[in-house]
C-alpha positions in Angstrom: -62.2 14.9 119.1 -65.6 14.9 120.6 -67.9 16.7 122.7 -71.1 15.9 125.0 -74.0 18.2 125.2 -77.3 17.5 127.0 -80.5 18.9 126.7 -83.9 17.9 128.0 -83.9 13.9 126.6 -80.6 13.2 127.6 -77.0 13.2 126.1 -75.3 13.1 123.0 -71.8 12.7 122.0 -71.1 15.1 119.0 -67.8 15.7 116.8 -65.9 18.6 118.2 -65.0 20.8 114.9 -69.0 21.2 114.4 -70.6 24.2 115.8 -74.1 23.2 115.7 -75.3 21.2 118.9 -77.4 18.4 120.4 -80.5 20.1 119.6 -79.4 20.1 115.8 -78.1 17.3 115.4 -81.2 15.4 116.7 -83.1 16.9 113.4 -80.5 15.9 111.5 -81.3 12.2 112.5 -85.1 13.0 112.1 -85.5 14.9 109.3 -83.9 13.1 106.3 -86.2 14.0 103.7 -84.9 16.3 100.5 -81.3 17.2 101.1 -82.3 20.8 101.0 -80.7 22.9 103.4 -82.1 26.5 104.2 -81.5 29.2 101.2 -78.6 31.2 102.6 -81.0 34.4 102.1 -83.2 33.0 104.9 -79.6 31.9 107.3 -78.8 35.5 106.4 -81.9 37.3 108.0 -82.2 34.7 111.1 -78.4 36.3 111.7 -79.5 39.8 111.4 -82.1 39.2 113.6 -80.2 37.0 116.0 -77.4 40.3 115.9 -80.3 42.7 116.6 -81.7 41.2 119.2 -78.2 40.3 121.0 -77.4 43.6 120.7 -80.8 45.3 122.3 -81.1 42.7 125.0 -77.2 43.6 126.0 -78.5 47.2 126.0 -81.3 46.9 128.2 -79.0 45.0 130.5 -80.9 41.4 129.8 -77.7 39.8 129.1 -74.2 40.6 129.8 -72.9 43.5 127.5 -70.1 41.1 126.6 -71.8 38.2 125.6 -74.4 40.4 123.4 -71.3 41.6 121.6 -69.8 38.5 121.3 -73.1 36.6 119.5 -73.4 39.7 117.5 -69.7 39.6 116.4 -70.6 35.9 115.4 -73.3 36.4 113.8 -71.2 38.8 111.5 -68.2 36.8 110.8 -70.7 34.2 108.9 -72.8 36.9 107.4 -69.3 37.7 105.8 -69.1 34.4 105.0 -67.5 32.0 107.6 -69.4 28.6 108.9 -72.2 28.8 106.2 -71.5 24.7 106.4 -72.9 24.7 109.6 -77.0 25.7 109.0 -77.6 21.7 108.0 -81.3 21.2 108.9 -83.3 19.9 106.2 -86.4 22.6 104.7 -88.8 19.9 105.6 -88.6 19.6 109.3 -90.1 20.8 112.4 -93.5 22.8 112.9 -92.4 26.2 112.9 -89.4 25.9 111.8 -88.5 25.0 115.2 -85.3 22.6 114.1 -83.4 25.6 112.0 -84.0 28.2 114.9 -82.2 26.3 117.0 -79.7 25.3 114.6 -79.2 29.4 114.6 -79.1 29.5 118.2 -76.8 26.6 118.6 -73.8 27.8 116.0 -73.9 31.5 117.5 -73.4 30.1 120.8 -70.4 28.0 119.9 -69.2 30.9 118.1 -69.5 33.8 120.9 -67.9 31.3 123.5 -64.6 31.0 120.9 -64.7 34.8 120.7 -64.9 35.1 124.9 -62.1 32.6 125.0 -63.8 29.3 125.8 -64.8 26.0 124.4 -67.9 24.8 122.1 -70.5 23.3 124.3 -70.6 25.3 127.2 -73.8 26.6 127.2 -73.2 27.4 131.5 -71.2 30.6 129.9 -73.1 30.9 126.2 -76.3 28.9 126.3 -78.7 28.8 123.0 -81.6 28.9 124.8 -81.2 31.3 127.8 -79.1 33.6 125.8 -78.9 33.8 122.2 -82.5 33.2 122.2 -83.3 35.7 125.3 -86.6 37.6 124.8 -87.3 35.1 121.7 -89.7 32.2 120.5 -89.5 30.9 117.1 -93.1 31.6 116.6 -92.0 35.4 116.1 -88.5 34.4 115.4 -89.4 32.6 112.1 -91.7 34.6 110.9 -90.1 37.8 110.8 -86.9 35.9 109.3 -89.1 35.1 106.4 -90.3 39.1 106.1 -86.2 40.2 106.3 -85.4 37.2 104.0 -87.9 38.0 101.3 -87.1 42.1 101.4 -83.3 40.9 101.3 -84.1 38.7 97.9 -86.6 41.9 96.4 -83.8 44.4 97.5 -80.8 42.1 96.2 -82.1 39.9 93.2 -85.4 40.3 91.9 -85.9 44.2 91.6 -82.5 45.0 90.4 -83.4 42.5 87.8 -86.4 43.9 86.5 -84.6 47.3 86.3 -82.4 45.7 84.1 -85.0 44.3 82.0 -87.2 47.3 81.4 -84.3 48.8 80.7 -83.3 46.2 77.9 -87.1 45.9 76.4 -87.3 50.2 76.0 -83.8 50.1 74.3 -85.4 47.8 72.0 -88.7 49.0 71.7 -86.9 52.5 70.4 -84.5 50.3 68.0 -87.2 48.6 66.5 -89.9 51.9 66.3 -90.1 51.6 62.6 -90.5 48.0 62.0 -93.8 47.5 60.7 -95.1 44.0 60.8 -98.4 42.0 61.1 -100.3 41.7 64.4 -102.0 39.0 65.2 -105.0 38.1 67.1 -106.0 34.3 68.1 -102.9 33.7 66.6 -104.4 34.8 62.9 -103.7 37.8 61.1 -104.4 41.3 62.4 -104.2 44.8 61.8 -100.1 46.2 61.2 -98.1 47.0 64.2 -94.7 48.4 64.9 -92.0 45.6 66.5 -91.1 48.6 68.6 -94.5 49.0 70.2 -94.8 45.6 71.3 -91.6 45.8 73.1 -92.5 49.2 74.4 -95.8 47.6 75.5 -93.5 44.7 77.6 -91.6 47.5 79.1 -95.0 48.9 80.1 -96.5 45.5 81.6 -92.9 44.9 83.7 -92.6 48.7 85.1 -96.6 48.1 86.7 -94.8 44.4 87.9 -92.7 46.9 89.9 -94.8 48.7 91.1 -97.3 46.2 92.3 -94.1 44.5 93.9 -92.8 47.6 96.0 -96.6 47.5 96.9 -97.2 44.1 98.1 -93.1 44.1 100.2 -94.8 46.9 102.5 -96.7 44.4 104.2 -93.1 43.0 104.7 -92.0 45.2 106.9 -94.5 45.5 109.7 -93.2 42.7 112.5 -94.1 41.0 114.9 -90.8 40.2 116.8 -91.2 40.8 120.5 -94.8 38.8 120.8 -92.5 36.1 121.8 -94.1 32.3 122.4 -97.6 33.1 121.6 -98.4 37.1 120.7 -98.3 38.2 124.7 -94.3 39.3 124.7 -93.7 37.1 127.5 -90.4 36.7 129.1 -89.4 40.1 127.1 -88.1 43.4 128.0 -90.7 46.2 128.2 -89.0 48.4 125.8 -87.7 45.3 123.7 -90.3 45.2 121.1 -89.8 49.0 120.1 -86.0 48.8 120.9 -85.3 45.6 118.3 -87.6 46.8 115.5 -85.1 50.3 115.6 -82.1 48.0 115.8 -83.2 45.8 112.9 -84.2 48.9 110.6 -80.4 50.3 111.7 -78.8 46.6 110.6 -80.5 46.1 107.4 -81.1 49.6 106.1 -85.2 48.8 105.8 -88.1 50.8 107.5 -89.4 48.3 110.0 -91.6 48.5 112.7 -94.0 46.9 115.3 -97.0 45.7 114.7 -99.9 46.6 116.5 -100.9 43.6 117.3 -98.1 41.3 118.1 -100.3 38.1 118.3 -102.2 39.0 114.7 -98.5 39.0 113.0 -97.4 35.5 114.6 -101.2 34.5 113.1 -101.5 35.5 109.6 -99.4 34.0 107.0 -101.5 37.4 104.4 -98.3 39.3 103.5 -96.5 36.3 102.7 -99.5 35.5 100.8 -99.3 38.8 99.1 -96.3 39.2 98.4 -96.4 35.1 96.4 -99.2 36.5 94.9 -97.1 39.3 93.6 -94.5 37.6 92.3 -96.5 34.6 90.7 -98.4 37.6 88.5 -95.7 39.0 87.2 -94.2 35.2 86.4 -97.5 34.4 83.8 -96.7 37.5 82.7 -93.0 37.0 81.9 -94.1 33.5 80.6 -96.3 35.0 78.3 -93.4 37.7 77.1 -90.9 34.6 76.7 -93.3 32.5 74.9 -94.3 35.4 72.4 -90.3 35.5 72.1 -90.0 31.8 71.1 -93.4 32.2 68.2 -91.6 35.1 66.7 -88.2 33.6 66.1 -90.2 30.1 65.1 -88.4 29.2 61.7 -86.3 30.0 60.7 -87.4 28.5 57.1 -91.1 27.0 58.6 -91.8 29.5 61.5 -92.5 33.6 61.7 -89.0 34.1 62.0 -89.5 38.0 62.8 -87.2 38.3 64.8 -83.5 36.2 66.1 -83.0 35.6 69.4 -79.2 35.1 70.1 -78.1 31.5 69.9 -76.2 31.0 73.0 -75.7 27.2 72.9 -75.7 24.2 70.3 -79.7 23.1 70.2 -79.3 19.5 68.6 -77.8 16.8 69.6 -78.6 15.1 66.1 -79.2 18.2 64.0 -76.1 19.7 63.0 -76.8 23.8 62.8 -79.8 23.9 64.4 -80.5 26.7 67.8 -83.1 26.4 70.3 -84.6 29.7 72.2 -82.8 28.1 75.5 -83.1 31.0 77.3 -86.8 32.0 77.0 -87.4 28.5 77.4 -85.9 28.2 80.9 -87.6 31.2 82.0 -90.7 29.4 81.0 -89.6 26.8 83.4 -89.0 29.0 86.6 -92.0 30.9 86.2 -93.9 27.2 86.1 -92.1 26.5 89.2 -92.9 29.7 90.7 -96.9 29.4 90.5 -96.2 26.0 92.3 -94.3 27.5 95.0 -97.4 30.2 95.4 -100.2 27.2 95.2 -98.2 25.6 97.8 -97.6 28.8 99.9 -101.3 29.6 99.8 -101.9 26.1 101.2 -99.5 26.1 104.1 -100.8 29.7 105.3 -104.3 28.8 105.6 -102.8 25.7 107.5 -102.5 27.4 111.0 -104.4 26.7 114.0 -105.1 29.5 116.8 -101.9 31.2 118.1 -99.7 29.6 115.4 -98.8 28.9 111.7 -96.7 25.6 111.8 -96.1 25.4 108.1 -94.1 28.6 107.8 -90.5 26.8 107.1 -92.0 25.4 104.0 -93.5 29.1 103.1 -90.2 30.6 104.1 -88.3 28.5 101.5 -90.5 28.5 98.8 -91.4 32.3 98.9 -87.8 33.2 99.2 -86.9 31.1 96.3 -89.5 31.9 94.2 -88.0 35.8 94.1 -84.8 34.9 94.0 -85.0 31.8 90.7 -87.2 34.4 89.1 -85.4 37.4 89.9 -82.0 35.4 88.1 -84.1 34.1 85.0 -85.2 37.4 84.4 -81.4 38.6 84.9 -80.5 35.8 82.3 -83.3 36.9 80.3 -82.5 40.3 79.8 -78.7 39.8 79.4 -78.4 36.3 77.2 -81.9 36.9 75.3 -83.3 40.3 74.6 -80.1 42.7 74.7 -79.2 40.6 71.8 -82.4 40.3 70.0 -82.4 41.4 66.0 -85.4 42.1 64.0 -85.8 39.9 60.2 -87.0 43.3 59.3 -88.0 41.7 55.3 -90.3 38.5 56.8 -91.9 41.8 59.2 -92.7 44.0 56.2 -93.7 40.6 54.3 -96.5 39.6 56.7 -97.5 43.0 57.2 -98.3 43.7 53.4 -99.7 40.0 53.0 -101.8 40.4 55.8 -105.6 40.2 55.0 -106.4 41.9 58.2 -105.4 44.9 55.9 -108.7 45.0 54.8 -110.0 46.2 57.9 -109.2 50.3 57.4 -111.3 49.8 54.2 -114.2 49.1 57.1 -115.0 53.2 56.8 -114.6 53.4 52.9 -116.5 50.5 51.2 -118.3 48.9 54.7 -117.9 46.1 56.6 -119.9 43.8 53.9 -117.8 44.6 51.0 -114.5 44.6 53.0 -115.4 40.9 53.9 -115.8 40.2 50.4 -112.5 41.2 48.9 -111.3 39.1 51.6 -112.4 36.2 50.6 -111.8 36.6 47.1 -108.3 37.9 48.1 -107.8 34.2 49.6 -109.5 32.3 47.3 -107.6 34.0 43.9 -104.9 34.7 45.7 -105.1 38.6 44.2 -103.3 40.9 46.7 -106.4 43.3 48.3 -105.8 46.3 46.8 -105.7 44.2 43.1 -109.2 43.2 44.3 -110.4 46.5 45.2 -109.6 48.0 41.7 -111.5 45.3 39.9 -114.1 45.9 42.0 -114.4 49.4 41.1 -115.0 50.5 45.0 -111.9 52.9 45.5 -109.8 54.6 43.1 -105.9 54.1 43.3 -104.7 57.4 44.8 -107.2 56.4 47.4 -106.4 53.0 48.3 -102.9 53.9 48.6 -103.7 56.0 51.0 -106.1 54.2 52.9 -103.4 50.9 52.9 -100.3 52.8 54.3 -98.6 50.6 56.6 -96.8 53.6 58.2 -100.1 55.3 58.9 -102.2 52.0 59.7 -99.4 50.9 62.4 -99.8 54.3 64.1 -103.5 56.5 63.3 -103.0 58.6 65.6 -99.1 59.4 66.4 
């Protein structure tokens, strides 16, 4: 079974059981280019919109009350899950993002004219354009879908997953409290630390990750939906703007509003920008947590091996017993993949000329999916990785007491000068420090035990 549709360049025949139209599948034909299709996140918040706006322009008697029930009653049935098949365009594709809007427009159409009892494709009772889209451009359309989507995957993936690993890294910085080890500096011995502080000090850099987030997502929710083709709300209700901003805060539980200046939102790509910039901190952060991971359980007969991350899978193909740090090494690879995404965002939104930004479907995917692969490593990270991380508390006290950086609370007891000297004799003899320091005569032994207390050195002042 087929069906013809028509739109400004002519006809095209199209297979009945679809319920995108002729205005989709013409990008389908055009825009062959990476088999990715738009991250359901994004589908989800051009629905909510769509719903929103359905539902205001019903109110304000701009289309029939029916028909604004019926797209909204769509759009809900595939938020719950139904024709998710159906949003096919590819991420690289029209200016704008021109190609998926339409693709939005087209399958709520089809949809509402099943619900009112009639048949896909005619757009005489349910038209894309003239209905679905009433009040609408993609130019504010798109980018307000991409300020929903990205709260949607902070709100759903990413923050709940930092939670969850501050959480994890405080439960193990107070397991690990009195584990004294060796810091290190320039990757060479430095003065004794607790395990427990440096996890306490991760939990520390990820809680100000949170907070610079929840900072940079308020720039999220100023929109500029109602500015319409180019910023001047043309073809819009007068009470439209105000109206769908209330509706949309109603639908998705977030304190939106208007902008001020309805043609400065449709310009500026900044909170998107931001918000990358946000996230892409708090990845070379988390790189730098997983990679310290990986150095400590190096070994486990020629590495640190201070601590043991959980082996979760077989690491060899060839060497029979062997574990890799999988998990803290795929992290390491999303975070790489994140700071692309932000280079490439910070590209696109410089990219726009006067009224428009005609990069924004490439920013929408990428800053979407930058939260949400980083918000499920992090997930991974904290459930596969540090809940089940145990401390080699032995190799820990080892390095600590072998440490030559133990010379340096001698500093206020025998000076700088002579401190550097047992040093070096300490390496070249191989004599532990304090066996130096007694030869030398420069501290008695009740003193130098107390001067050289791990305990005390790891913590001065608590």
């Amino acid at each position: 079974m087929t069906r013809t549709e028509r739109d400004s360049m002519g006809e095209m025949t199209l297979p009945d059981d679809v319920y995108y139209g002729i205005q989709t599948a013409r990008a389908i034909d055009n825009f062959k280019i990476s088999g990715l299709k738009p991250l359901p996140t994004f589908v989800d918040a051009c629905l909510l919109i769509k719903k929103a706006t359905a539902l205001v322009n019903a109110e304000l008697g701009c289309i029939p009350v029916g028909m604004g029930m019926a797209i909204a009653a769509a759009a809900d049935e595939i938020l719950d899950g139904q024709l998710r098949d159906q949003f096919v365009v590819d991420v690289y594709q029209a200016g704008a993002g021109t190609s998926h809007h339409m693709n939005v427009n087209e399958v709520l159409a089809n949809r509402a004219l099943e619900i009112l009892g009639d048949v896909k494709g005619n757009y005489n009772a349910v038209n894309p354009n003239d209905h679905v889209n009433y009040g609408q451009s993609t130019n504010d359309v798109i980018p307000t879908a991409i300020r929903i989507g990205a709260l949607l995957a902070l709100d759903h993936v990413l923050l709940p997953a930092l939670a969850n690993l501050n959480e994890q890294l405080r439960i193990k910085a107070i397991a690990f409290a009195d584990i004294v080890k060796s810091g290190r500096t320039h990757l060479q011995d430095a003065v004794p630390v607790r395990l427990g502080d440096e996890f306490q000090a991760y939990a520390q850099i990820i809680s100000d990750h949170i907070q610079r987030i929840h900072l940079a997502a308020n720039d999220l929710k100023t929109l500029g939906l109602g500015g319409s083709a180019s910023g001047t709300g043309l073809n819009t209700h007068p009470r439209y703007c105000d109206r769908v901003a209330e509706k949309l805060s109603e639908i998705t539980g977030f304190e939106l509003k208007p902008a001020s200046n309805l043609m400065a939102a449709m310009q500026s790509m900044a909170p998107f920008v931001n918000v990358s910039g946000a996230i892409r901190n708090l990845a070379q952060d988390t790189c730098k947590i997983a990679n310290d991971l990986r150095l400590m359980d190096s070994g486990p007969k020629t590495g640190l091996r201070e601590i043991q991350l959980p082996p979760v899978q077989p690491g060899s193909s060839i060497m029979p017993g062997k574990y890799n740090p999988v998990i803290a090494e795929m992290t390491n690879m999303v975070c790489y993949q994140v700071i692309g995404y932000d280079t490439a965002i910070a590209f696109a939104a410089q990219a726009g000329q006067l009224e428009l930004n005609v990069m924004m479907p490439l920013i929408a995917y990428d800053l979407i999916q930058s939260i949400e692969i980083l918000g499920r490593a992090i997930d991974t990270l904290a459930a596969k990785c540090i809940r089940g991380i145990t401390a080699v508390e032995d190799r820990c006290l080892a390095y600590a007491e072998g440490s030559l950086s133990l010379v340096t609370a001698l500093n206020t007891h025998i000076g700088y000068l002579n401190a550097a000297d047992v040093a070096k004799e300490s390496l070249a003899t191989g004599k532990s420090l304090r066996q130096v320091v007694l030869d030398k005569g420069l501290m008695t032994a009740e003193k130098l035990a107390e001067v050289l207390d791990l305990e005390q050195m790891s913590r001065p002042n608590g």
